[in-house]
C-alpha positions in Angstrom: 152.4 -63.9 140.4 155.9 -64.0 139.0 159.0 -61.6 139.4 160.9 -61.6 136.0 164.6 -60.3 136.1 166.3 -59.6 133.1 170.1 -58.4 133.2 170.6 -56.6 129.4 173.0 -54.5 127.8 172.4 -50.7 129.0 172.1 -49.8 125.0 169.1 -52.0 124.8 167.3 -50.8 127.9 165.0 -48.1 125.6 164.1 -51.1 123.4 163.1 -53.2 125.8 161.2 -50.8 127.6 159.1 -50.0 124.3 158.4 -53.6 123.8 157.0 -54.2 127.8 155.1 -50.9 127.0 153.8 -52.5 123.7 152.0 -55.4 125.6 151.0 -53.5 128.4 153.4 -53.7 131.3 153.3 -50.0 133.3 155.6 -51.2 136.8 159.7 -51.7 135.9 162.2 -51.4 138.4 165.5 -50.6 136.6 168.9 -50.6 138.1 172.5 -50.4 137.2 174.8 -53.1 137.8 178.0 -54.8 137.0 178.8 -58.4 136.4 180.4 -61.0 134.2 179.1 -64.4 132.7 181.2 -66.3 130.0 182.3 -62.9 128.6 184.4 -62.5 131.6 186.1 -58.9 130.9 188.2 -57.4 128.5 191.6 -55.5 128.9 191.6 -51.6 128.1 194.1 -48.9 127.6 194.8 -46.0 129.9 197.3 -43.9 129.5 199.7 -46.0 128.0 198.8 -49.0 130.8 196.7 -51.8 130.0 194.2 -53.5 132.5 191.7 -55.7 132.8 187.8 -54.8 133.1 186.7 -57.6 135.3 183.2 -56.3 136.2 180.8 -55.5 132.3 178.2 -52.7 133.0 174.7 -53.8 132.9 171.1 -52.7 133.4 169.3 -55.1 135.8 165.4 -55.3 134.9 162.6 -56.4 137.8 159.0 -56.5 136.9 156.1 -58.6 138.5 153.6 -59.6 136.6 150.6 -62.3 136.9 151.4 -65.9 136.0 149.7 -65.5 132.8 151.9 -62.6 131.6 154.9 -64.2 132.4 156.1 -65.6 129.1 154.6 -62.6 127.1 157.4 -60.3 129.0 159.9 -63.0 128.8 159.6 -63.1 125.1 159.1 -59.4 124.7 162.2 -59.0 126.6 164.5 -61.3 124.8 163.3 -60.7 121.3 163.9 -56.6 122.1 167.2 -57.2 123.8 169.0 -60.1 121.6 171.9 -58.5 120.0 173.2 -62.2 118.8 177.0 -61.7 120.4 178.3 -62.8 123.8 177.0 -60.8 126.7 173.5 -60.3 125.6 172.3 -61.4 129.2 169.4 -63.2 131.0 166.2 -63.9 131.7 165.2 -65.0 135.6 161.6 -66.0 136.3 160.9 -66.4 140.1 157.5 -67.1 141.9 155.9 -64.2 144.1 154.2 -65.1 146.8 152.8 -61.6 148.5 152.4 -58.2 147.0 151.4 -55.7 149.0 150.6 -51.5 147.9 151.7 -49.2 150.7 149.5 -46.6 149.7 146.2 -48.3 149.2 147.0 -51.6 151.4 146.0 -53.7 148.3 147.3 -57.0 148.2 148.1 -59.6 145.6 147.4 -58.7 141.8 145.5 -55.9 142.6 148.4 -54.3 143.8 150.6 -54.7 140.8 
């Protein structure tokens, strides 16, 4: 099994979503976050006063899959999220060792 993050641009989270739906992925965890990667920030104005936005929001993306799915959502992900400027994100794959369903108590890919 393998948990694939993906940090995105909020705008794209809809298209993303309706591409993992597209090739069959039900579970997402979807969260909001803030970072910064070679974008780094930008200034603003407020009032008059400028300042800097150090920290760009994002939408963080978790969803385990089975090894074999794993480059299906990674490509599914980066085709429906690539908006060809700075700050598009990025793709983490990580291996999953356990699963477990509290409900049921199923374990491993039958839980997912």
């Amino acid at each position: 099994m393998r948990k694939v993050e993906a940090i995105i641009k909020p705008f794209k989270l809809d298209e993303v979503k309706e591409a993992l739906n597209e090739i069959g992925i039900q579970g997402i965890t979807v969260s909001e976050v803030k970072g910064f990667g070679r974008q780094k920030g930008h200034t603003e104005l407020y009032r008059g006063a400028e300042y800097v936005v150090d920290f760009i929001p994002k939408i963080k993306m978790e969803i385990i899959v089975s090894d074999d799915q794993a480059a299906q959502v990674v490509d599914a992900i980066a085709e429906a999220a690539k908006t060809g400027r700075i700050g598009d994100g990025k793709i983490f794959v990580t291996p999953i060792d356990e699963v477990m369903r509290i409900r049921t108590g199923e374990r491993g890919e039958d839980a997912l």
